[in-house]
N, C-alpha and C positions, 0 to 999 in steps of 0.2 A: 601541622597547623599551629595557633598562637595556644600555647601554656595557659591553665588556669591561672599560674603562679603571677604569669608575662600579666595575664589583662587586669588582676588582683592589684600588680605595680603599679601600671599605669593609671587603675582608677584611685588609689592612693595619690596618685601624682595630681592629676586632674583635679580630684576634692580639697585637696591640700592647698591648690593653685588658685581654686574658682575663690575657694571660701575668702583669701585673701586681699584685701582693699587693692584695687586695679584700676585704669581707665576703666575696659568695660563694666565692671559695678559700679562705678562713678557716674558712667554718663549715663547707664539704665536704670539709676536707682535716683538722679536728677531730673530723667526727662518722664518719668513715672510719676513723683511726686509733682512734675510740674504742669505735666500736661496729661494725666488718666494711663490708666493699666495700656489700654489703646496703642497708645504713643508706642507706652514704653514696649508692647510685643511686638509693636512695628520696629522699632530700633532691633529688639533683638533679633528678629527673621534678619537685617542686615548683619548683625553678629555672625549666625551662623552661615551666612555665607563665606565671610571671612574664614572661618572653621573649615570651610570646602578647599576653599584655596590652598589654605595650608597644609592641608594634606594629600590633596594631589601633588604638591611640589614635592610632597615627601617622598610620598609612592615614587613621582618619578625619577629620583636618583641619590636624594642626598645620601642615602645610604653606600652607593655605589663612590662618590667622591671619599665618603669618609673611608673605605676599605683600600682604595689608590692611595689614599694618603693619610697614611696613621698617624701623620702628625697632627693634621689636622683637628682628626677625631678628639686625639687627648686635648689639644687646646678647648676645642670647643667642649669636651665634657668637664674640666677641669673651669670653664668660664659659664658653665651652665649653674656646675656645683657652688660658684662664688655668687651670682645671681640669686641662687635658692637663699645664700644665707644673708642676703641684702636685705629681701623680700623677710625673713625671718626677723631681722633687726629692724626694718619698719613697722612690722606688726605689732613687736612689744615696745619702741622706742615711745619713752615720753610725748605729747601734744599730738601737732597733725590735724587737721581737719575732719572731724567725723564722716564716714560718710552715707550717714543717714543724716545728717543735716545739711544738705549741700545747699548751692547755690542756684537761683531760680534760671531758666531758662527761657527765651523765648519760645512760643508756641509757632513750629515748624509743620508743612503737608504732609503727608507720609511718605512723597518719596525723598526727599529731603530726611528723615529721620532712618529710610532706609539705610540710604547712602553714610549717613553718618555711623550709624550703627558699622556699618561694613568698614569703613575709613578708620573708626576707631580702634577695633580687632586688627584687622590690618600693620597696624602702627604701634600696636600693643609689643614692648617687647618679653611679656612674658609668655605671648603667645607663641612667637617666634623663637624662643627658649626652649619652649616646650618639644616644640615640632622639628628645631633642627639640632638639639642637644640631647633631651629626656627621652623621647618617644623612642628613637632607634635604639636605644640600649635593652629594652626591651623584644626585641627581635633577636631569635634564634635561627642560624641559617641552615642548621641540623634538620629545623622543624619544615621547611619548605620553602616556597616562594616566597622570598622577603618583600615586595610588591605588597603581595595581600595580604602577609602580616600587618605589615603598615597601616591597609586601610583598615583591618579590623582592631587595631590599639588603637587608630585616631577616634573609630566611629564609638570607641566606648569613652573615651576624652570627651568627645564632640555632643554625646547621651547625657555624661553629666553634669559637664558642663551647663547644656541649654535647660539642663531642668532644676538644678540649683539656682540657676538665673533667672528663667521663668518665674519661680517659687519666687527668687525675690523682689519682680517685677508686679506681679500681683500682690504682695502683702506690704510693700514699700510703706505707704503710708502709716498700718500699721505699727509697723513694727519701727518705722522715725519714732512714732510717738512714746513706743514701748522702749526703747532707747535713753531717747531722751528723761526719760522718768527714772531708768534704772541702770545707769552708766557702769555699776559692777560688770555687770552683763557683757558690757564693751570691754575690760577687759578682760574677764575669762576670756572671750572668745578670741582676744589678741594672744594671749599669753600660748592657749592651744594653740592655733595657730601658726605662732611661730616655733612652737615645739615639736610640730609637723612636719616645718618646711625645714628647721638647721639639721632634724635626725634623716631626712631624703640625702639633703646637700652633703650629710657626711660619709652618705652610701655608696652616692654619685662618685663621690673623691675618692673613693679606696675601693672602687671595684676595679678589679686586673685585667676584666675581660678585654680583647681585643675591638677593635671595629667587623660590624656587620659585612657582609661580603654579598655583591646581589647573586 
């Protein structure tokens, strides 16, 4: 079954990712302060659906494509690993738009704020990073079925993710204000941040390991 070491990584990867300015903190942390906590946990139940998706596509094969075709694997760990240090250089790059001060939103039903919620994750490609690059490296095929490895490194992705998000769906307003008052703050948490994300991307790049094998 999946390594202490395996889920330790991936929830590294996960917190690393969430904490990170993204669509989904964007539009949960927009449609929160724009329209009540409400909204914004209705947006994110669409989030995690998107989260479902993505890893049942996982479980059912990517792994198996990548082990057919080693090339593939490297490209895509090697495009995973330049991604992580994109996201690393937005974090601490000059300006940018805050995003605890976003931009107001119209007030949307809830299935409409589902749907977008789900739309948004969907279309996210750091999610799709995560799940068709990051996640299978952490799958040992020594350890058993790579299937249910998969789902048990998404479901701890998928844990931290919705309760970092959560967290900051509820205290949005908050913490805008506490922000905006004390902008240090904003960049510690940039600077960490992208201290997180270049030391993953430089793991990512120089690990030898082969592709997973279902």
């Amino acid at each position: 079954m999946v390594s202490v070491n395996a889920c330790a990584g991936i929830a590294v990867v996960a917190l690393g990712m969430v904490l990170t300015p993204g669509p989904n903190m964007i539009y949960l942390v927009s449609r929160s302060v724009t329209q009540g906590r409400r909204a914004g946990l209705i947006s994110l139940s669409g989030v995690a659906a998107g989260f479902l998706v993505y890893l049942v596509a996982a479980a059912a094969g990517i792994a198996t494509i990548f082990a057919v075709v080693p090339a593939v694997y490297t490209a895509v760990k090697l495009a995973g690993a330049g991604y992580l240090l994109w996201l690393a250089w937005k974090a601490v790059r000059p300006g940018g738009e805050p995003v605890f001060a976003p931009t107001a939103l119209p007030v949307d039903p809830p299935r409409r704020l589902f749907s977008m919620g789900l739309l948004t994750n969907l279309l996210n490609p750091k999610i799709a990073i995560l799940y068709v690059s990051l996640l299978p490296q952490f799958v040992d095929p020594a350890r058993g079925d790579v299937a249910a490895q998969s789902l048990v490194l998404g479901l701890v992705q998928i844990v931290i993710a919705l309760s970092v998000n959560a967290t900051i769906v509820l205290t949005a307003g908050s913490v805008a204000a506490f922000m905006g008052r004390r902008p240090v703050w904003m960049r510690v948490q940039r600077y960490l941040m992208g201290a997180v994300l270049a030391g993953l991307a430089l793991r990512i790049a120089t690990d030898r390991s082969s592709a997973v094998a279902a």
